[in-house]
C-alpha positions in Angstrom: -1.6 -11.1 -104.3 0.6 -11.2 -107.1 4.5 -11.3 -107.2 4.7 -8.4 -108.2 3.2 -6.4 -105.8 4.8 -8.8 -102.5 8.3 -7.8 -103.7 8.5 -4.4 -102.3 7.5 -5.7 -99.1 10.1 -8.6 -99.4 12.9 -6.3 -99.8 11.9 -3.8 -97.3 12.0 -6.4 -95.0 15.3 -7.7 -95.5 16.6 -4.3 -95.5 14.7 -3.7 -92.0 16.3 -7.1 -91.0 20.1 -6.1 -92.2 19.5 -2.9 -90.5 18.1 -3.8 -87.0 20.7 -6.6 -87.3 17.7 -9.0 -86.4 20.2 -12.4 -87.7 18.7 -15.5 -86.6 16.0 -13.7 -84.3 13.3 -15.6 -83.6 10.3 -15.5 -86.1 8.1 -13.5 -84.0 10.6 -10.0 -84.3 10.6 -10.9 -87.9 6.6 -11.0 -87.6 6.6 -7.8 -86.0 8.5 -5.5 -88.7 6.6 -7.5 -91.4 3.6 -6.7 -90.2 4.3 -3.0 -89.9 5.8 -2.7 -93.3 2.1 -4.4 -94.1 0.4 -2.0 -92.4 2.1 1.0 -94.2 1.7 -1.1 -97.9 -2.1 -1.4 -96.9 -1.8 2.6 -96.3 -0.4 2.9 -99.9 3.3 3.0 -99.8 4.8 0.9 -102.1 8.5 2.2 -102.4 10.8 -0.1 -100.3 13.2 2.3 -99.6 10.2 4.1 -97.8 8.5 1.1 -96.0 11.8 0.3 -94.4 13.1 3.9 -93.7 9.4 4.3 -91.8 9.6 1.0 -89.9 13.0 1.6 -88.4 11.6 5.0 -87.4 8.9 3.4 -86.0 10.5 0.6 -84.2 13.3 3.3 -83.1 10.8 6.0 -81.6 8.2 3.0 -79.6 8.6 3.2 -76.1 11.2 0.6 -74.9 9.3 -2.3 -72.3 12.4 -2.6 -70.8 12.9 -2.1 -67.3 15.5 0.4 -65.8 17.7 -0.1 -63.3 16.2 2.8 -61.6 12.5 1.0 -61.3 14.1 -2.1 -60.1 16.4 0.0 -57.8 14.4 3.4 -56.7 17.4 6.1 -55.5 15.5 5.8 -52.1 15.6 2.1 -51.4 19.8 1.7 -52.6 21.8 1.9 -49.7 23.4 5.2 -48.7 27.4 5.0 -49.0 
């Protein structure tokens, strides 16, 4: 692939980075928004402004794998006060 075509997806990533305040992250959440701004270059997108607007919707709208105080703590198990 040419230069020319990787830099749109070079700067869409560092604006996804500056944006999700990623820093020093480790590689793999780097990894993970470059391969979703891949995925949406392979789709035809080429504007930067675009890619990154669409992966920060993306990453914003996933379902978070965190787990909530209420699944570690069910209102029917905490003690009654």
């Amino acid at each position: 692939m040419t230069r020319r075509r990787r830099a749109p997806w070079g700067a869409a990533l560092e604006m996804a980075c500056v944006a999700l305040r990623t820093g020093d992250c480790a590689d793999d959440v780097k990894q993970v928004i470059a391969n979703k701004i891949i995925a949406l270059a392979k789709a035809g997108e080429r504007n930067p402004d675009a890619l990154c607007e669409q992966v920060l919707k993306d990453i914003r709208t996933e379902p978070s794998t965190e787990v909530s105080r209420e699944t570690l703590h069910p209102p029917s198990l905490q003690p009654s006060m």
